[in-house]
C-alpha positions as CSV (number, residue, x, y, z in Angstrom):
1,X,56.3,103.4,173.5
2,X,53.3,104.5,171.7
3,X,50.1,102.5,172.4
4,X,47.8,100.8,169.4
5,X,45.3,102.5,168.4
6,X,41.8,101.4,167.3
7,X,38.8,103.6,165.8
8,X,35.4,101.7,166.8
9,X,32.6,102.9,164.1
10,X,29.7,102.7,166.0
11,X,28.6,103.4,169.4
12,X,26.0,101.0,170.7
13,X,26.8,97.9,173.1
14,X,28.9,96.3,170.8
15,X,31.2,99.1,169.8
16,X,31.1,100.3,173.6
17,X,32.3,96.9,174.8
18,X,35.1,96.6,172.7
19,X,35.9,100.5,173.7
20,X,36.3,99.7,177.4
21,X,37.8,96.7,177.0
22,X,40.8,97.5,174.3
23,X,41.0,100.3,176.7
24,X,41.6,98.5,179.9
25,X,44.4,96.4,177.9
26,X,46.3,99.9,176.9
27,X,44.6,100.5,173.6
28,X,44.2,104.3,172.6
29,X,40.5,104.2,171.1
30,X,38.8,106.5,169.4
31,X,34.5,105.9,168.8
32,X,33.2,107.5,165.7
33,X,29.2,107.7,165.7
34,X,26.7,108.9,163.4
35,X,24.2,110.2,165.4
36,X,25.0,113.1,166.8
37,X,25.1,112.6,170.7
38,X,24.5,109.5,172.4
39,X,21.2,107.5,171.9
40,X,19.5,106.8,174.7
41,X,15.9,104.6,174.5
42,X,15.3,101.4,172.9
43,X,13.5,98.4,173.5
44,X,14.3,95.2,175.6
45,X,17.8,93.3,175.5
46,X,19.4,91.3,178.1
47,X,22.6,89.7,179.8
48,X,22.7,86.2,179.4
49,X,24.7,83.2,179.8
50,X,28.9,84.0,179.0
51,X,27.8,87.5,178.8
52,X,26.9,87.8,182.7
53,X,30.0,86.7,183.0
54,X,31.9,89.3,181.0
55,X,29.6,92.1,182.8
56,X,30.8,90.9,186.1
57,X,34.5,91.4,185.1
58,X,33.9,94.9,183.9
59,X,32.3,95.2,187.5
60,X,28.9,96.3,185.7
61,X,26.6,93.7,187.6
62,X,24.7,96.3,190.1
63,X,25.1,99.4,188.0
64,X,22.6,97.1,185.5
65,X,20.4,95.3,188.1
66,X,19.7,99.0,188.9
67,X,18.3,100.0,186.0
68,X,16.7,96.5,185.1
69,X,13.2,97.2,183.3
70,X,10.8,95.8,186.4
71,X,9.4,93.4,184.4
72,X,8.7,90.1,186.3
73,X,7.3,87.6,184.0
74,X,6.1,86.8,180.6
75,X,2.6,85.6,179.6
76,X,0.8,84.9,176.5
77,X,-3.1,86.1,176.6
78,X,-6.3,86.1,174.4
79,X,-8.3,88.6,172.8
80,X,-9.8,89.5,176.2
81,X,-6.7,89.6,177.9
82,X,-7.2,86.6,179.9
83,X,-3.7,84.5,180.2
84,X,-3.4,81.2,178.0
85,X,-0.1,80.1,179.5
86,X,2.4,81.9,181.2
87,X,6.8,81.4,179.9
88,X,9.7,80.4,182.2
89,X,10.7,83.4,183.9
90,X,12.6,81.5,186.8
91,X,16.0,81.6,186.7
92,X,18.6,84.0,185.0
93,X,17.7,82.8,182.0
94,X,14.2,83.1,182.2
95,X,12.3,84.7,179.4
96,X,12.2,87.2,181.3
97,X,16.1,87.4,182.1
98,X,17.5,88.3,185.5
99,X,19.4,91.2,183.7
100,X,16.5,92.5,181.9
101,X,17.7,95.9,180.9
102,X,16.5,98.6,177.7
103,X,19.2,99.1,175.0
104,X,19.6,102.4,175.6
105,X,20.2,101.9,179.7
106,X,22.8,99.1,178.9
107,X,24.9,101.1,176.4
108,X,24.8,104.1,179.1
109,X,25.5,102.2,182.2
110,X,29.2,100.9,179.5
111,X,29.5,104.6,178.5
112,X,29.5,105.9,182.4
113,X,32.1,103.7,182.9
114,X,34.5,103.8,180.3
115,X,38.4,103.8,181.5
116,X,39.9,107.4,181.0
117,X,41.0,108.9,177.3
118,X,38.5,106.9,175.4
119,X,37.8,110.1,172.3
120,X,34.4,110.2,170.4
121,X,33.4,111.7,167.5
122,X,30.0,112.8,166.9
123,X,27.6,113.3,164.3
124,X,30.3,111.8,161.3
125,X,30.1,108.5,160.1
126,X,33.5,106.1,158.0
127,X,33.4,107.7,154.6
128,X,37.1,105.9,153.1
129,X,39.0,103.2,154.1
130,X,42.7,102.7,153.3
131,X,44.6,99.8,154.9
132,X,47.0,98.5,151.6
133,X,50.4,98.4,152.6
134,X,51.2,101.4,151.1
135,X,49.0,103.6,151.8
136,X,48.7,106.9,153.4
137,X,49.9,105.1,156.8
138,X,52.4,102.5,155.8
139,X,51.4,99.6,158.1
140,X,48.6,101.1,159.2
141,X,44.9,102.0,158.4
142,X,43.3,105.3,157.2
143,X,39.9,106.4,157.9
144,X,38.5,109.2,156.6
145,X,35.5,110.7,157.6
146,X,32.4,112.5,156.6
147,X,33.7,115.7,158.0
148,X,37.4,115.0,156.4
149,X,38.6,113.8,159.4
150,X,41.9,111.2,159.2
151,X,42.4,108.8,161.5
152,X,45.1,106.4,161.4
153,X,44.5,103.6,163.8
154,X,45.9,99.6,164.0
155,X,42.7,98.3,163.8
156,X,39.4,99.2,162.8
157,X,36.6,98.3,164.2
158,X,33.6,97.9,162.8
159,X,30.0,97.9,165.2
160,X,27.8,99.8,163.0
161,X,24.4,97.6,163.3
162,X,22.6,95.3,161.0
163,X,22.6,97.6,158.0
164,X,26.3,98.4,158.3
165,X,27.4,100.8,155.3
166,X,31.1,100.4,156.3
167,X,30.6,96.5,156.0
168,X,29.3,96.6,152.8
169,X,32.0,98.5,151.3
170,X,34.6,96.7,152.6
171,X,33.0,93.2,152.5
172,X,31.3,93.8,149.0
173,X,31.7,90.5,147.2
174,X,30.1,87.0,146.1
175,X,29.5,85.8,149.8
176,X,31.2,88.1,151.9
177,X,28.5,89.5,153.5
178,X,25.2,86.9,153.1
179,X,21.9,88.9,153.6
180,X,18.7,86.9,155.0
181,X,15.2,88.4,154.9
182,X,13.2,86.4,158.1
183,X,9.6,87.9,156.4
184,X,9.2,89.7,159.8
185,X,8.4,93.2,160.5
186,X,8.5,94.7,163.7
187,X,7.0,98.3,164.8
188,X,8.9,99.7,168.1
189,X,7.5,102.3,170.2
190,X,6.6,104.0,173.9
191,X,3.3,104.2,174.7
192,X,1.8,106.1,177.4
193,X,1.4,103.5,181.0
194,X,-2.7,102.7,182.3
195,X,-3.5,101.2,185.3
196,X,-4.0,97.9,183.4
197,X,-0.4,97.5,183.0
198,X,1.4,95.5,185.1
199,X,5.0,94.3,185.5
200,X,4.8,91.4,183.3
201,X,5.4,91.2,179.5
202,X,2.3,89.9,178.1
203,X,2.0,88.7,174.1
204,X,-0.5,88.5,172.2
205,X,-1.2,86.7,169.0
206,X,-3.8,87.1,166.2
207,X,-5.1,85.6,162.9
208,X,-2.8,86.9,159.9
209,X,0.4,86.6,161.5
210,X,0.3,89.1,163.4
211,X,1.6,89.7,167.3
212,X,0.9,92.6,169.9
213,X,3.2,92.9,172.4
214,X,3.2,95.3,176.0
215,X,6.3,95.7,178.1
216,X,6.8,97.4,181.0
217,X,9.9,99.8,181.5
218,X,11.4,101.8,184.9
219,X,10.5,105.4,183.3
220,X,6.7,105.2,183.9
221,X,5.9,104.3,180.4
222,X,4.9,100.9,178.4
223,X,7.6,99.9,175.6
224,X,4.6,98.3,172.9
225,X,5.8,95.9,169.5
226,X,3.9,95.5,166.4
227,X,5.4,92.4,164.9
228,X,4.1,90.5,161.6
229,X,5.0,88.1,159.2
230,X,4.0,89.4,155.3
231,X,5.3,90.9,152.5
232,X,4.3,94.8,153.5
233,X,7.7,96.4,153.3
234,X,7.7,99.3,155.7
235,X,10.9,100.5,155.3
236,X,12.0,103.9,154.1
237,X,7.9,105.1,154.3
238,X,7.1,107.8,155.9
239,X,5.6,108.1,159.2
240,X,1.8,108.7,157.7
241,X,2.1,106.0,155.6
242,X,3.8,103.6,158.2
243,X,0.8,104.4,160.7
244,X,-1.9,104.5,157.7
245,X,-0.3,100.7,157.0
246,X,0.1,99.4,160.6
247,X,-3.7,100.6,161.1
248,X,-5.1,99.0,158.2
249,X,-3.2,95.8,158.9
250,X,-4.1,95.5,162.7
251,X,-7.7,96.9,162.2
252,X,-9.5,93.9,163.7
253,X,-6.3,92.2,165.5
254,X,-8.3,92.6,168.9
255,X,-7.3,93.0,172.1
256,X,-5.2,96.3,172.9
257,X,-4.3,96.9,169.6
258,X,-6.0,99.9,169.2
259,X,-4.5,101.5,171.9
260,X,-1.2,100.8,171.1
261,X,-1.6,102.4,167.4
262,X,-3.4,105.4,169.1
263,X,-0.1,105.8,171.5
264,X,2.4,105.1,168.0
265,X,0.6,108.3,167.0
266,X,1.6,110.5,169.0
267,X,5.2,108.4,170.4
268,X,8.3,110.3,169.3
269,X,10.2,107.4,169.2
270,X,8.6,105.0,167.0
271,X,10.7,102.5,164.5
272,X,10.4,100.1,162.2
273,X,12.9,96.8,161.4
274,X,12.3,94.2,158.8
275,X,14.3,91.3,160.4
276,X,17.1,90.4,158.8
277,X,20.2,88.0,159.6
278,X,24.0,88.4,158.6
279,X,26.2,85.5,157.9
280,X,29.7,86.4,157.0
281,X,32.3,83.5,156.4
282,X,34.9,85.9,157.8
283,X,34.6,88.6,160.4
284,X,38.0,90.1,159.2
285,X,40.0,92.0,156.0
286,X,43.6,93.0,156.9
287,X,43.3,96.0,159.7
288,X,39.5,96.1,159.7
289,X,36.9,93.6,161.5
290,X,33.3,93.3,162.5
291,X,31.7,92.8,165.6
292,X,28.1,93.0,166.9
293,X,24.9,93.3,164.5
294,X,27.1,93.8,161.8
295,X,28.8,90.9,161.8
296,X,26.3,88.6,162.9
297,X,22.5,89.8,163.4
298,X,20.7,87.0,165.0
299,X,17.6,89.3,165.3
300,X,15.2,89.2,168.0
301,X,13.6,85.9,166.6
302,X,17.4,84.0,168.0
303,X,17.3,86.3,171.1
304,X,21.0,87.1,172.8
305,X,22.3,89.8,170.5
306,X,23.3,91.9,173.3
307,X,24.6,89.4,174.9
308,X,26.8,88.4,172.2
309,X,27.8,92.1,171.3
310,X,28.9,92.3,175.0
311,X,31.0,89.8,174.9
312,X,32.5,90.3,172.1
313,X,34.1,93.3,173.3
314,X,35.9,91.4,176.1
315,X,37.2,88.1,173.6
316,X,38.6,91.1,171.2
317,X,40.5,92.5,173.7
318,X,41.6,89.3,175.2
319,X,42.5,88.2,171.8
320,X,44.6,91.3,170.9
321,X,46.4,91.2,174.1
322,X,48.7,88.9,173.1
323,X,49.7,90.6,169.9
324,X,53.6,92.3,170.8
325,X,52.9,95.6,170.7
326,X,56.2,96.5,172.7
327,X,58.5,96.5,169.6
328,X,56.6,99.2,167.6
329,X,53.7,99.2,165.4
330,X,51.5,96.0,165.4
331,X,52.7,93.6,162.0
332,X,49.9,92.1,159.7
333,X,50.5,88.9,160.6
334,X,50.3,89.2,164.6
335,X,47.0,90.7,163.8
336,X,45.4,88.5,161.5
337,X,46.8,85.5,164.2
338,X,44.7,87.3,166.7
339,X,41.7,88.3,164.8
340,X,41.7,84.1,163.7
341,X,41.4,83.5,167.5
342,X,38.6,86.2,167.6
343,X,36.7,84.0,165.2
344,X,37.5,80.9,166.8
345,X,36.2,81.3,169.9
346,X,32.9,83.6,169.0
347,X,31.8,81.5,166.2
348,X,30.3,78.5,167.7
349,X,28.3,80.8,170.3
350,X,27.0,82.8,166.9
351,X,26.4,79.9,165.1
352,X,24.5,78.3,168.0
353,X,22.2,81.5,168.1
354,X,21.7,81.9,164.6
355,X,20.5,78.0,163.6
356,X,16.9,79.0,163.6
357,X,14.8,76.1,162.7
358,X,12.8,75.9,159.8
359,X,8.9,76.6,160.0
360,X,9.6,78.6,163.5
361,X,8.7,82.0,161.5
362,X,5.1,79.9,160.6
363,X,5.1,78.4,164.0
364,X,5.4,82.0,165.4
365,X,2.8,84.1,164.0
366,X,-0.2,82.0,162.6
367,X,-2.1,82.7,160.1
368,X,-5.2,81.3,160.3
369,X,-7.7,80.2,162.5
370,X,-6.5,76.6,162.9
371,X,-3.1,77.8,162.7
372,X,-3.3,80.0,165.8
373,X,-5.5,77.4,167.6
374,X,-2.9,74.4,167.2
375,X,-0.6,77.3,168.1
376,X,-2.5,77.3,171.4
377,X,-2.0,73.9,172.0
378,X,1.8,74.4,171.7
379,X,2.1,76.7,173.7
380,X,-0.1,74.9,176.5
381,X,2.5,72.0,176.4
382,X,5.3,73.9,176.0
383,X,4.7,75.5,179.4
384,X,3.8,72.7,181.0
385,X,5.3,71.5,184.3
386,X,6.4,68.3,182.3
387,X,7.8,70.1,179.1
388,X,9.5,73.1,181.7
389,X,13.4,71.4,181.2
390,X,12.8,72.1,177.4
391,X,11.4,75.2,177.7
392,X,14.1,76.3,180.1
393,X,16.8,75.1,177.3
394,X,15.1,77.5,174.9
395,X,15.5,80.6,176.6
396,X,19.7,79.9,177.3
397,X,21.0,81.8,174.6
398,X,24.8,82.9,174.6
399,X,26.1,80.4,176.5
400,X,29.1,78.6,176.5
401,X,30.8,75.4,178.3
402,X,34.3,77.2,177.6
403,X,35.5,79.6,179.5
404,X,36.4,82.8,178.6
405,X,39.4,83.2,176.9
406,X,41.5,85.3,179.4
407,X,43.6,88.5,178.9
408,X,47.2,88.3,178.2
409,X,50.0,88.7,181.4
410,X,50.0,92.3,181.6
411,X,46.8,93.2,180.7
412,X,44.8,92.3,183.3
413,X,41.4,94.0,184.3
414,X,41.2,92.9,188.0
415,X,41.0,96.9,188.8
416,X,37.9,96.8,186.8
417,X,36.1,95.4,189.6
418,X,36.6,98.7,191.3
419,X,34.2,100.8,188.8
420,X,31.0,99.1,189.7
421,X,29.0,101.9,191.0
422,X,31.5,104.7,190.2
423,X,31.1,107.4,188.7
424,X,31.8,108.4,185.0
425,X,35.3,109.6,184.6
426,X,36.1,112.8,182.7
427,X,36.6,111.5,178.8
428,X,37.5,113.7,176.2
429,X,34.9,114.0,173.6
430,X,33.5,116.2,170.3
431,X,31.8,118.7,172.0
432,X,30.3,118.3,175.9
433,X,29.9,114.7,177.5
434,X,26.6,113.3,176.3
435,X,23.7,114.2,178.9
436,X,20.6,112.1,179.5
């Protein structure tokens, strides 16, 4: 019997998670990623509600408390650096989370421990898609490649990020795919550690909207955000003109601002996002769906997107392990039935994530004097012993009162438990096994 096949487009912590878990279940699966080797760095994600739970069947938890960032805490200060008010950061579900963790460390500790035969492609990125009844691969899908590369798979997967190429071709229509601007930028970047660094995450917030944040990390380093609300479109500038922008705009923000333009600089790593949600009505189109950032971008503003991607993975899998795949190739219908029970069950999480309220972007980053002062207040209250329950609610993202849908008779990953602190197996791959 010939196992199902699915190509995963994308190669982060969504795309990952589905990789080892279609695996586990008997899938053949083939990643296809644009960059050309893995991407390690990043800034802060996290594991929380459902999601621990999914980590802890992959038998993940340790190999992720071990790289957790060594941040303790989370504390808003003033221009002088004095601390206002300090956030929940008891708990798992802190605001600083139990399983605090870069991006890059999270999709490497999944990538270590991939099951055997998991194939990636490097450096080439979903150029054609083909999954009409009659196509190349009756009863099948077609992908072809930037290189020319065809691969015929069951299922493709799509995990390619917020600004998904692959989605919009495939999804192109009146609201398929429904595209919201938050009026947030964000500037990413590692800045060199000083001694007045300390293992907390402290945030600070100035007139004009604007927001400095300092992070700590486990490599020696501080991971620093530049985060505003305006209409100064960064995206596709250069790097002089992003820094020329971000200096002029933060000129007299106060507090360590200067520094952390001074380390953007000279940072190798530097990036800008302009927020931005996705809302899709359906995750799904005959042999292709989406999962991750792609499908569902909550952004940093509803918090858990790595949480979700992760779990996502897992409900895939478990919903695809009851499709027959013992009496040949896998029938339309038997996927679109377990694709409709992929929706089912992630939907309410994502739609629980993604119901920002209105104002919170205003609320967030003040603009004036008054604004950031009442802003004060808030956050004075809101951090209060009395107002701590509420506070504690906001910071449980990506959790769920139903449990986990569970893998199909047959396909169960109880061995998975075994991998936690294993080693990577041997995986066949374009080229050498990515290095850090």
């Amino acid at each position: 019997m010939t196992a199902p096949h699915a190509v995963i487009s994308g190669a982060s912590i969504a795309g990952l998670s589905a990789a080892w878990w279609l695996r586990r279940t008997g899938w053949a699966v083939t990643v296809v990623e644009r960059a050309p080797a893995f991407r390690d760095g990043g800034q802060n994600v996290d594991v929380r509600g459902v999601a621990r739970e999914v980590l802890d069947r992959m038998g993940l938890v340790e190999a992720v408390r071990r790289v957790n960032t060594t941040e303790t805490g989370a504390v808003l200060v003033d221009r002088d650096g004095a601390v206002t008010a300090e956030l929940p950061s008891d708990g798992a579900d802190g605001a600083t989370a139990e399983l605090e963790v870069l991006r890059g460390d999270l999709a490497r500790t999944i990538l270590d421990a991939l099951p055997d035969g998991v194939q990636f492609v490097y450096g080439e990125t979903v150029e054609d898609v083909d999954d009409t009844d009659g196509g190349l691969a009756p009863g099948r899908v077609t992908i072809r490649t930037s290189t020319g590369r065809v691969l015929h798979a069951d299922l493709l997967v799509v995990a390619e990020g917020v600004r998904s190429r692959t989605r919009d071709r495939l999804f192109a229509g009146a609201g398929a795919v429904d595209t919201r601007d938050l009026g947030v930028t964000m500037a990413f970047g590692t800045i060199p550690r000083t001694p007045s660094d300390d293992d907390r995450w402290r945030w600070y917030n100035a007139v004009g909207g604007r927001q400095v944040h300092l992070r700590p990390d486990p490599y020696g380093t501080t991971r620093a955000i530049l985060a505003y609300a305006g209409d100064d479109d960064l995206a596709g500038r250069d790097r002089d003109e992003t820094q020329a922008r971000l200096r002029q705009r933060y000129a007299d923000a106060g507090w360590q601002t200067q520094r952390v333009l001074d380390g953007f600089a000279s940072s190798d790593d530097v990036y800008v996002d302009e927020l931005t949600q996705i809302r899709m009505p359906k995750w799904r189109r005959g042999r292709v769906c989406v999962v991750g950032d792609a499908a569902w971008c909550v952004t940093p503003m509803g918090g858990g997107g790595a949480s979700l991607a992760l779990t996502s993975g897992y409900v895939l899998a478990a919903s695809l392990s009851r499709v027959d795949t013992a009496s040949g190739p896998i029938d339309r219908a038997g996927l679109d039935a377990a694709l409709g029970a992929f929706d089912e069950w992630m939907r309410p999480l994502v739609d629980k994530i993604q119901g920002i309220p209105k104002g919170i972007v205003r609320f967030a980053y003040p603009r004036t004097r008054l604004g950031l002062a009442a802003r004060g207040v808030a956050d004075k209250v809101l951090t209060s012993a009395l107002a701590k329950p509420l506070a504690a609610r906001l910071t449980r993202v990506a959790d769920s009162d139903r449990p986990l849908p569970e893998l199909a008779a047959g396909a169960s990953a109880s061995s998975a438990r075994a991998a936690d602190g294993r080693g990577a197996p041997d995986r066949p791959a374009q080229g050498s096994r990515p290095e850090r």
